[in-house]
N, C-alpha and C positions, 0 to 999 in steps of 0.2 A: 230046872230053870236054865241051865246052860244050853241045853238041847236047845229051848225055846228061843232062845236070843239068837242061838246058832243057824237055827232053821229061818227067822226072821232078817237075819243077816245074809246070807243067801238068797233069799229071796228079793232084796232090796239091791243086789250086784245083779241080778235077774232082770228085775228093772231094768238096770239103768244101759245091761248091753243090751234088752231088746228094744226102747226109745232112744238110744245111738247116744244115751249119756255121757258111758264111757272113753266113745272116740273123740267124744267135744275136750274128756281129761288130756286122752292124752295129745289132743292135735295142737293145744293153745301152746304148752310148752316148747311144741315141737317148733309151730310155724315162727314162736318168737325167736327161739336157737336161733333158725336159718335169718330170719330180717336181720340179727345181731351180727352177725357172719360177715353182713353184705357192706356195713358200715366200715369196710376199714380198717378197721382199729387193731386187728394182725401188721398192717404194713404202716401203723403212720408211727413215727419215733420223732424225736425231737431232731434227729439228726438229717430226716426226710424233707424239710422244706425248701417247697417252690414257691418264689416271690418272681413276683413282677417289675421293669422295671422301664420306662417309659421313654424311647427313643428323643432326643431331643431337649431331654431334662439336662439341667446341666447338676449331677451330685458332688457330693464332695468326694476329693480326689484318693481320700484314704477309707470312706466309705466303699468307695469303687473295688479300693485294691485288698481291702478285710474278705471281701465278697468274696474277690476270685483266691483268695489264700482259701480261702472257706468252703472250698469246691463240691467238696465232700460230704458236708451237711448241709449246703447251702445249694438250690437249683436255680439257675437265672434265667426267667424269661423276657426277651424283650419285644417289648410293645410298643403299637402306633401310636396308643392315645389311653386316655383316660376310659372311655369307653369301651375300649375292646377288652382292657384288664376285667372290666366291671363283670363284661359280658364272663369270660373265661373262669371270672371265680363262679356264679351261676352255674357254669356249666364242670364247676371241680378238678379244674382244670390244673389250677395255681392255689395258693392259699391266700396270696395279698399279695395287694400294690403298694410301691412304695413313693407319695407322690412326693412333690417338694412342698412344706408346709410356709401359707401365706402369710404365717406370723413372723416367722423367722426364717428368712432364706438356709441356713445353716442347718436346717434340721428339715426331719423327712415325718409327713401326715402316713400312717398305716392303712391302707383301708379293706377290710375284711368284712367276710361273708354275717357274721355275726360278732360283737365282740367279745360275749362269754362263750367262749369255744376253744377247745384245745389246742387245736393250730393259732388262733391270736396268741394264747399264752408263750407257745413254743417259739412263736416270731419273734416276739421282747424278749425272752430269755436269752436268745442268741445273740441276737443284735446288742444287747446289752454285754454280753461276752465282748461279743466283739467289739462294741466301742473300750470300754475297760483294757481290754489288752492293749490296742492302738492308742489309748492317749490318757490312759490311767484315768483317773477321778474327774470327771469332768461334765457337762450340759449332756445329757443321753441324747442319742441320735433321732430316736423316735420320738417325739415330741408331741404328739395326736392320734387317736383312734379315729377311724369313723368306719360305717358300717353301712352297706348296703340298703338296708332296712332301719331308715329313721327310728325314735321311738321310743317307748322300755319294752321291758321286757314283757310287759301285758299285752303292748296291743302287738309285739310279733309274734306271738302265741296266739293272736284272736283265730287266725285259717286254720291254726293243726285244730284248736276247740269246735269250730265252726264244720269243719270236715267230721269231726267225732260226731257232731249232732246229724248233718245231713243224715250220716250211712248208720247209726246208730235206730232212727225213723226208719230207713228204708229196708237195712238187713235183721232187725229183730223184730219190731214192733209189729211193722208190715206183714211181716210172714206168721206169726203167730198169731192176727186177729181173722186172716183168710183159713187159715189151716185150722182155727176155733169155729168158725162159721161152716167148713165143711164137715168137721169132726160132729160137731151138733146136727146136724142138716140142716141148719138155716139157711146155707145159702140153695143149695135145693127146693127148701119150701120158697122162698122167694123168686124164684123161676119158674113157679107153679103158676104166679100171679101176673100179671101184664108186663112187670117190670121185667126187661131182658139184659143180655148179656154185656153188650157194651154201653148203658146205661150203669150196669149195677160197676162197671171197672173205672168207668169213666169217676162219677163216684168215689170212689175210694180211691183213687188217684190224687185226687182234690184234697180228699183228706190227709193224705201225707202230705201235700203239699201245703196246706194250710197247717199243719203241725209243726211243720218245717220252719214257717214265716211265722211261728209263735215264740219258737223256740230259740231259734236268730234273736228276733228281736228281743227277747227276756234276757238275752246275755248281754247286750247292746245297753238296755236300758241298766243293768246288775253293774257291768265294769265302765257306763259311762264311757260307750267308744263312738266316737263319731264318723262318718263315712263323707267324703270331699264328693266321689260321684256317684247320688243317690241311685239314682235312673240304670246306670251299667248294672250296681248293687243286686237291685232287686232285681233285673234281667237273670242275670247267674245266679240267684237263689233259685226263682223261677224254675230254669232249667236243669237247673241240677237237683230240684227240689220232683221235678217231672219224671227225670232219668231212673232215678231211684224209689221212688215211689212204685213204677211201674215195674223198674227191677224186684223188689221184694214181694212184690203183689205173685209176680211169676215161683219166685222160690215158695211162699206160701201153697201154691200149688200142685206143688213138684211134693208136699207132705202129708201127710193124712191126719198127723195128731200135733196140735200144738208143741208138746216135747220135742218132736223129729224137726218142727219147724225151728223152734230156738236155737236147736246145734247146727243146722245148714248154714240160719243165719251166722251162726259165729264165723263158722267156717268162712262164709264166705267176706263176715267183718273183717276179719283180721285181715288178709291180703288185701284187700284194698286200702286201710285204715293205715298198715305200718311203711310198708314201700312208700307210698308216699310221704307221709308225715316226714321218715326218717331221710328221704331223698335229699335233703339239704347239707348232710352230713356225708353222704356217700356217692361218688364216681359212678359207682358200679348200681347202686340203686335208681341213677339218675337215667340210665340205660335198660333197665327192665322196667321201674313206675309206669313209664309213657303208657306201656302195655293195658292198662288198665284205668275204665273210664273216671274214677276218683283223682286219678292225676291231673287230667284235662278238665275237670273242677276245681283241683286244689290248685294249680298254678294260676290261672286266670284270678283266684280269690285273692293271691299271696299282691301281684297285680296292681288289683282294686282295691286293697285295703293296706296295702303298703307302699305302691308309687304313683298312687291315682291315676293309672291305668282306665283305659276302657273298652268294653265289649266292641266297639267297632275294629281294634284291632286284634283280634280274637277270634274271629269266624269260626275257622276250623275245630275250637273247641268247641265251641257253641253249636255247630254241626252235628259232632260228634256224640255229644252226652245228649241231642235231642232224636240222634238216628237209633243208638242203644236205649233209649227210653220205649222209641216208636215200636223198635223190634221186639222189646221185651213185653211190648200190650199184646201185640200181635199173637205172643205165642199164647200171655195169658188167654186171650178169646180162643184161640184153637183149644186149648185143654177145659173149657169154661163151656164149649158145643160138646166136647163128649163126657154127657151130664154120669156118666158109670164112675164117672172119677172124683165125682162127690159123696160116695157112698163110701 
């Protein structure tokens, strides 16, 4: 009996390195290590924060002088205005501004990239030190949160969800129903027939893109989120719904067995799925993301759905995820004329 298990157990690790099982084990681990890596969180201590702090403001005079005692843990950067802070924390620049708040002259509005985030914590923490020291028991200095991104915490999670579903259509689905259709001969027997090649892509391009705009809107309808501009909305689903469609349509291609499809797709889910998503959190992510067409949909989404933004000022992305769309049909059609590779 032991033989038997043992030989059927072998055989099933046979499997999985000749349908590239194995490399989907160990590459998910791997690719998550390094995203992890890229976030920071080696260098960020409590003792590392850069605030902002707004020329022309007028603070208080021992806020001022805690600051610069605090030199050490505390980095000051000064800014023109309110907006360029904004800009800088986007860009990971800084952790927070620190504005004057309009309730009470005497005390300062924080305003940070997210409020539940380490760096907010670590801003109160100190500030709270340091008011304490400076004037013992007294009104805390910070006096307000506010955060980039209006909201709760559902609808600024709606882009990282909305991004899972886009590439989730485009790198597994996609590639596993083309790579089933060649694996069967279907798509060959259907080549046989009148219907031809950028007919049958065009097609199934649609199809993910109408799976897309199912799947959007079921979560829309599920967590009751509303969208202020509908029109830009569906523009950039549209397109990024086009981009990726046609992208996974190609990696389908690129397999011969639905297995080998599912692991490319991962493969290829994961790097675009985490850089980005995580890009909010890390400097250094924010600096490779761009790299990859999922950023240039996930920003433009974060945008629209969080500062009513709209695709007229966006071009370049919307350029962009519709030229890697275009490119990515193109090559499907050249692999789709040489019919040896549906065999």
């Amino acid at each position: 009996m032991m033989r038997n298990i043992l030989a059927l157990l072998f055989n099933d690790l046979a499997i999985a390195l000749k349908n590239k099982t194995i490399y989907l084990i160990l590459f998910i681990p791997f690719f998550v290590f390094i995203s992890l890596k890229f976030t920071d969180q080696a260098n960020v201590s409590v003792g590392q924060i850069k605030i902002g702090l707004v020329q022309g403001n007028t603070y208080a005079p021992k806020i001022i002088s805690s600051v610069k005692a605090a030199e050490k843990s505390i980095v000051v950067t000064w800014i023109k205005n309110e907006t360029e802070g904004r800009r800088l924390i986007k860009e990971k620049k800084i952790d927070g501004v620190l504005l004057k708040n309009k309730n009470d002259p005497d005390s300062l509005t924080l305003l940070v990239l997210k409020r539940e985030s380490f760096h907010t914590l670590a801003i109160v923490e100190n500030f709270s030190a340091l008011q304490k020291a400076a004037e013992g028991i007294s009104a805390n200095w910070i006096a307000d949160i506010e955060t980039l991104y209006p909201g709760d915490i559902q609808k600024q999670t709606l882009p990282t969800w909305i991004l899972m579903i886009v590439l989730l259509i485009g790198f597994i689905i996609l590639p596993a129903q083309v790579a089933e259709e060649k694996e069967k001969n279907l798509l060959l027997a259907l080549l046989q027939t009148p219907i031809r090649e950028g007919q049958w892509l065009i097609a199934k391009v649609i199809t993910g893109m109408v799976l897309t705009f199912i799947a959007v809107l079921f979560l829309h309808l599920l967590g009751n989120f509303g969208v202020e501009n509908l029109f830009d909305y569906v523009v950039l689903i549209a397109v990024g719904g086009f981009c990726f469609s046609a992208y996974g349509i190609f990696l389908g291609f690129l397999c011969r067995s639905q297995a080998s499809a599912r692991t490319l797709g991962v493969v290829f889910y994961l790097p675009h799925l985490l850089p980005s998503a995580l890009s909010d959190y890390s400097q250094q992510l924010t600096v490779v993301a761009p790299f990859m067409p999922s950023y240039q949909f996930y920003e433009p989404l974060k945008t629209i759905l969080l500062e009513d933004g709209r695709t007229a000022n966006m071009p370049f992305e919307l350029v962009y995820l519709f030229l890697v769309g275009s490119f990515t049909f193109y090559l499907s059609y050249i692999l789709m004329k040489r019919r040896w590779l549906m065999r």
